[in-house]
C-alpha positions as CSV (number, residue, x, y, z in Angstrom):
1,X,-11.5,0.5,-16.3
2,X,-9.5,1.4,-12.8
3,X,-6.8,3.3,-13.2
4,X,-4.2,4.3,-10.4
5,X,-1.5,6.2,-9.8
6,X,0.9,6.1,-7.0
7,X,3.6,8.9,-6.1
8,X,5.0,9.8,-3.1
9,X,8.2,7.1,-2.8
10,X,11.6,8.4,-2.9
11,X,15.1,8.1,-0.8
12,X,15.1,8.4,2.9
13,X,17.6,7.4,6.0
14,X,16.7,4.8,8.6
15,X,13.9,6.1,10.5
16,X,12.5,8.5,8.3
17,X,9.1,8.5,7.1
18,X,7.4,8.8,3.9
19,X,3.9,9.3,3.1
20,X,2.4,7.2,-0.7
21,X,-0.3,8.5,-2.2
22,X,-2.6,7.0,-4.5
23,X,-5.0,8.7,-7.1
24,X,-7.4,6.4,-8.6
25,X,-10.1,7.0,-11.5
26,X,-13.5,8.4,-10.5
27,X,-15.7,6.7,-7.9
28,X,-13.2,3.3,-7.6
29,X,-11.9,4.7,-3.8
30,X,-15.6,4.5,-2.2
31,X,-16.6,1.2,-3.3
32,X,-13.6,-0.7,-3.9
33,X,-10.8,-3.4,-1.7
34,X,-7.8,-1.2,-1.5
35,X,-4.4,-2.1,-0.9
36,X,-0.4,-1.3,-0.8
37,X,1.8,-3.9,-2.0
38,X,5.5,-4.3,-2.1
39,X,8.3,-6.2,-4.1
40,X,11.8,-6.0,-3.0
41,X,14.6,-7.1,-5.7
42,X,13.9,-11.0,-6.0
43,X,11.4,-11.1,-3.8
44,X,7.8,-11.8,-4.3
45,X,5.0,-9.3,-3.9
46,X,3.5,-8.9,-0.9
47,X,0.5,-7.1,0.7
48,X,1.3,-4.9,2.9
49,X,-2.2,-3.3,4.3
50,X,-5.7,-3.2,2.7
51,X,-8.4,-0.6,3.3
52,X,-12.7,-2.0,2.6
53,X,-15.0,0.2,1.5
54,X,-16.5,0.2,5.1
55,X,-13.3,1.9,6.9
56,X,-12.0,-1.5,8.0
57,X,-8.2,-2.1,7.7
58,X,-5.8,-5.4,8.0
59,X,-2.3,-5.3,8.2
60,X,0.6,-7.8,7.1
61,X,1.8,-9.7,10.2
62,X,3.1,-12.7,11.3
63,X,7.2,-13.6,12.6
64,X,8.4,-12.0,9.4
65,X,8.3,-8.7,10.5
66,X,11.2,-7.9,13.1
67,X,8.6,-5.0,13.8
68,X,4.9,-5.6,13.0
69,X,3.8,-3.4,10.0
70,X,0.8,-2.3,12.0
71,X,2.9,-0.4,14.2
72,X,4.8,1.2,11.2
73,X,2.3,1.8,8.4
74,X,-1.0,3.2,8.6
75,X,-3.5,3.3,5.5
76,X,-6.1,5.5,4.9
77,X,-8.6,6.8,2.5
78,X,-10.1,10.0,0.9
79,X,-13.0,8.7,-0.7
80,X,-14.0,12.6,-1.4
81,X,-10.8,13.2,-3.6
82,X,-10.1,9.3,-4.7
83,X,-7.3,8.9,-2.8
84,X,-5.5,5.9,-1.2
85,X,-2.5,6.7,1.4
86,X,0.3,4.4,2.9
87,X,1.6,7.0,6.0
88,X,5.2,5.0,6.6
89,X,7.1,5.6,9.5
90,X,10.3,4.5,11.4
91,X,11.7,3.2,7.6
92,X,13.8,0.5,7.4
93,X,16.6,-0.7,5.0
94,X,14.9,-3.9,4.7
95,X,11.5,-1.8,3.6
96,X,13.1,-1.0,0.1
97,X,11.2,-2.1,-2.9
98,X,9.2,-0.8,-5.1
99,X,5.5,0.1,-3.5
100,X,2.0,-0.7,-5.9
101,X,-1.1,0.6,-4.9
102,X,-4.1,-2.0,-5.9
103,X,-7.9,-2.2,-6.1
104,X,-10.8,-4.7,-7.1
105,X,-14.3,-3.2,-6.5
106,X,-16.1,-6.5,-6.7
107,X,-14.9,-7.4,-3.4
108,X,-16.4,-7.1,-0.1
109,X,-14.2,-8.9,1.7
110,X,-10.5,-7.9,1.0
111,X,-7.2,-9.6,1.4
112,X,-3.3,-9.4,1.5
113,X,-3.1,-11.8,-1.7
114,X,-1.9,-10.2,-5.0
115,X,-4.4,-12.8,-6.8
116,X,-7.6,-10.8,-4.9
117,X,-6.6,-7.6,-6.9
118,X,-7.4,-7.0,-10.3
119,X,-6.2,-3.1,-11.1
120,X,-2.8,-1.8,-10.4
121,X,-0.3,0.9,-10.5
122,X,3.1,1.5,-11.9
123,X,4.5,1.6,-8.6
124,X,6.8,4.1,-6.7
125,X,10.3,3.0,-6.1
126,X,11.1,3.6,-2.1
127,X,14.2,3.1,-0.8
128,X,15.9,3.2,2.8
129,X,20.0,3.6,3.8
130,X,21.3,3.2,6.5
């Protein structure tokens, strides 16, 4: 059993930056598909970024995004101390929600789909004023 813990959220101004932080049960960080998702009020979940177990990274794109996350967000991993990070930058009103930190360690191959991910946080509430 996976377990993970996020932390780092909180309330920041337009164009701050926040850093998530995400502590998972022993041994899940080095082999695993890691990932950050979001749900904003009435909104669906979405992936934001993924991390694989071999140091690649994918980011949420596409003509959604009035900025692309890529050039926001950056997520990393500390596979010594079992943590996942989300660095966020340049914040955004519209990037309130409430941020989840996932994992599935059968996949090779990850993905931005919340259906690819089988263990998840409580989530950490972030939100942006203007």
């Amino acid at each position: 059993q996976v377990q993970l813990q996020e932390s780092g959220g909180g309330s920041v101004q337009a164009g701050g930056s926040l850093r998530l932080s995400c502590a998972a049960s022993a041994d899940t960080i080095s082999r695993a598909c890691m990932a950050w998702f979001r749900q904003a009020p009435g909104k669906e979940r979405e992936g934001i970024a993924n991390s694989n177990s071999f140091g690649g990274t994918q980011y949420a794109g596409g003509s959604q995004y009035k900025e692309q996350i890529k050039d926001r967000f950056t997520i990393s991993r500390d596979s010594a101390n079992n943590t996942l990070y989300l660095q966020m930058n340049s914040l955004k009103p519209e990037d309130t929600a409430i941020y989840y930190c996932a994992a599935d360690p059968r996949r090779v191959a990850c993905g931005l789909l919340k259906e690819q991910y089988t263990f998840w946080g409580r989530g950490t509430q972030v939100t942006v004023s203007s």
